[in-house]
Steps between C-alpha positions, in 0.01 A plus 500: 500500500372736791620810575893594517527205304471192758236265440178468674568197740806691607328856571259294692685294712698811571180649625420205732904539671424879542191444683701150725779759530760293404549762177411877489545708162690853502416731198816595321400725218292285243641204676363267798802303671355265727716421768446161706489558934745231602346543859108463427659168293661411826193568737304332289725179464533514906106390503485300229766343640256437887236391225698223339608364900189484589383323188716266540525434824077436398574288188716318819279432733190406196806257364560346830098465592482293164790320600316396814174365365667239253 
């Protein structure tokens, strides 16, 4: 266990969100609440979202150039 009693993998991947965005801590005493930024989550779901149309509309065309040769 790592401090405040969370394990390891968890304090770290909370240190990755804080640094994304999509989490920030607040101090509360001894405590650390982490709270998660519904609208970093969002922003960043908007361009994954453009990445995963223009994959596919990639796979697409690869799919349809295949298609073609046989």
């Amino acid at each position: 266990m790592g401090y405040f009693g969370l394990p390891e993998a968890v304090q770290k991947h909370v240190v990755v969100l804080e640094r994304a965005a999509p989490a920030s801590k607040t101090r509360r005493g001894r405590e650390q609440i982490v709270h998660g930024e519904v609208e970093a989550v969002r922003r960043v779901a908007r361009l994954l979202d453009g990445y995963e149309q223009l994959w596919r509309q990639r796979a697409a065309g690869i799919e349809r150039i295949l298609q073609e040769e046989q």
